[in-house]
N, C-alpha and C positions, 0 to 999 in steps of 0.2 A: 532283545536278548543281548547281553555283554558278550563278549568274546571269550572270557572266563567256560563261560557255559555255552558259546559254539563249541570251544574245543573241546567240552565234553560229549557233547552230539558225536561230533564226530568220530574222537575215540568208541564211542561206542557201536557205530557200524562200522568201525574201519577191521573187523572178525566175521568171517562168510555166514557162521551160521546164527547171530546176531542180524546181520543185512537181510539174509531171509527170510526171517521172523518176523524184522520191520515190516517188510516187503507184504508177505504173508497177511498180516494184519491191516495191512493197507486196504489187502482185498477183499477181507473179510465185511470191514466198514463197520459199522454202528453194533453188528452179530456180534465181535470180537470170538475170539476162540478160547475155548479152554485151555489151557497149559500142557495135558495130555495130547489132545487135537493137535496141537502146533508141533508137540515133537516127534507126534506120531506121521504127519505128515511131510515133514521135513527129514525121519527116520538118525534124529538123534535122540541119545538117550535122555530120561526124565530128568535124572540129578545135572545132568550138564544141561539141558536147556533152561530149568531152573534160575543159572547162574547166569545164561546170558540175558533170561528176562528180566534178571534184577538187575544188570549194567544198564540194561536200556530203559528201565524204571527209573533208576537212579539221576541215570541223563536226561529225564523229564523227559523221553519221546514216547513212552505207553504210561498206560493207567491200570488200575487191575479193580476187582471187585470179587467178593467170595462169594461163593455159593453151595452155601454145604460145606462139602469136603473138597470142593474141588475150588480153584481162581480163575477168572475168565480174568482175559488182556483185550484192551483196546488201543488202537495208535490216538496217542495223545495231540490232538488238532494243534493245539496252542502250543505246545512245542516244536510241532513240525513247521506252524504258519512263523514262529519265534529265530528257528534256525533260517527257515529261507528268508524272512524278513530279511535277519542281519545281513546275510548275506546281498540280499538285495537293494538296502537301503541308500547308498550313494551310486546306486547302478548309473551308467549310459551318460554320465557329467549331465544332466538335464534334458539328455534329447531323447524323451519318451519310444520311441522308434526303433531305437537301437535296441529297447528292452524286451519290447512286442514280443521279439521269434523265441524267447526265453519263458514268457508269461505264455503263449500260446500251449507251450509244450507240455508246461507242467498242469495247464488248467484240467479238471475233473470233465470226462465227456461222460455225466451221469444226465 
């Protein structure tokens, strides 16, 4: 991922109820949630969560799918593997070790 498009990731969770959507959808996993679901569960309204699901579309970190009448969201793997990449890719000047306690943290305990 360029830097152009980190700094879009991150504007786009750097707003609470965008971060918790991400968040949200992270735990949902491969289910993703409805549009409704998410804002109902989060307890913002439909028109504003709407908008923060399309910044975080936009930012390449969800995906979406229709169905009927209604959108199901998914968090977008390859965005999120994209942004930590960058962030990670000169990690630790070469010494593997130094990056471990970082890689441990974020690994999936699925």
């Amino acid at each position: 991922m360029e830097k152009t498009k980190t700094l879009a990731t991150f504007a786009a969770l750097s707003q609470s109820s965008r971060l918790d959507a991400f968040r949200l959808l992270i735990r949902a996993g491969s289910k993703g949630m409805a549009a409704g679901e998410i804002s109902e569960a989060l307890g913002v309204k439909q028109n504003t969560m709407s908008a923060n699901l399309s910044v975080l579309f936009q930012a390449g970190l969800i995906r979406n799918t229709r169905e009927g009448r209604s959108i199901r969201y998914f968090v977008d793997m390859d965005g999120l593997r994209g942004m930590l990449g960058f962030l990670m890719e000169d990690c630790c000047g070469g010494d593997p070790d130094l990056c471990r306690p970082v890689l441990d943290a974020i690994a999936c305990n699925c």
